[in-house]
C-alpha positions as CSV (number, residue, x, y, z in Angstrom):
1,X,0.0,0.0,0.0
2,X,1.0,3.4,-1.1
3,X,1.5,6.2,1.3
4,X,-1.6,8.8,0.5
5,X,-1.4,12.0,1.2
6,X,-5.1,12.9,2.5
7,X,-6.7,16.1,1.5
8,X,-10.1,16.3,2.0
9,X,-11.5,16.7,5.7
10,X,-15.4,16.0,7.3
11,X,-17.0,19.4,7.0
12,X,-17.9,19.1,10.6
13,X,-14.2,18.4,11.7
14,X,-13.2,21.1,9.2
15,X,-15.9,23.6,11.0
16,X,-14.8,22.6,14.5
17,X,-11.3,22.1,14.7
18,X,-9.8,25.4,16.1
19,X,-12.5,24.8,18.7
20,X,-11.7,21.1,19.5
21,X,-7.4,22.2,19.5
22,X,-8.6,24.6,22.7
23,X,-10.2,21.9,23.7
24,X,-7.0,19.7,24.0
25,X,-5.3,22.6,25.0
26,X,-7.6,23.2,28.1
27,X,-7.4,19.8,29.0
28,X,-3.5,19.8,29.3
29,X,-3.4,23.3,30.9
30,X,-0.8,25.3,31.7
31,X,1.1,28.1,29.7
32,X,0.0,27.1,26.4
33,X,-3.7,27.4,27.2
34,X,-3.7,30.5,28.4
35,X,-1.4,32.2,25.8
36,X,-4.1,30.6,23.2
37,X,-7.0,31.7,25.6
38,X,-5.7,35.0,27.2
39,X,-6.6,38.0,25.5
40,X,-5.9,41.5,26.1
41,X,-9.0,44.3,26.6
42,X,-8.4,47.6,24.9
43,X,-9.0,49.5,28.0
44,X,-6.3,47.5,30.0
45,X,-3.4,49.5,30.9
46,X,0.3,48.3,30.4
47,X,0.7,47.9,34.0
48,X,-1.8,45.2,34.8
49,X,-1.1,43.3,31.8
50,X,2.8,43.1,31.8
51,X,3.0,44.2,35.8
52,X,5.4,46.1,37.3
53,X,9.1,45.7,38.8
54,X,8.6,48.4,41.9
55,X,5.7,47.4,44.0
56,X,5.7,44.0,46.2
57,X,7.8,40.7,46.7
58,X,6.3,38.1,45.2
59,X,8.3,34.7,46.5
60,X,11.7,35.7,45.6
61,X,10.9,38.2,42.4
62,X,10.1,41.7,43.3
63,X,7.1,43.3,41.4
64,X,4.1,43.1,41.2
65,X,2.7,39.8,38.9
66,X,0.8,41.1,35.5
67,X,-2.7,39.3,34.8
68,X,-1.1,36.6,32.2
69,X,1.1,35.6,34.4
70,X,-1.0,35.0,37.2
């Protein structure tokens, strides 16, 4: 038997695939999912997203913790 390089895909698998990857992603956890999952609002100002290096020790770093990284 030949190796066959498949092209086509099930239009429901085709329609629900970037849904069913989060899916596997989600269910693995961790850094991936929330870099696929995490989004930034338009209001959200530089300091909660990315944190700060001034404010608080935080178990050995000092700064405060930005909201992807908590």
């Amino acid at each position: 038997m030949s190796n066959i390089l498949f092209t086509r895909k099930h239009p429901v698998l085709a329609e629900r695939s970037k849904q069913l990857a989060l899916n596997l992603l989600a269910i693995h956890g961790g850094r991936p999912y929330v870099d696929a999952r995490l989004w930034r609002q338009p209001n959200e100002s530089d300091l909660s997203w990315h944190g700060s290096s001034r404010l608080v020790d935080h178990g050995g770093d000092f700064g405060a913790v930005g909201r992807k990284d908590r």
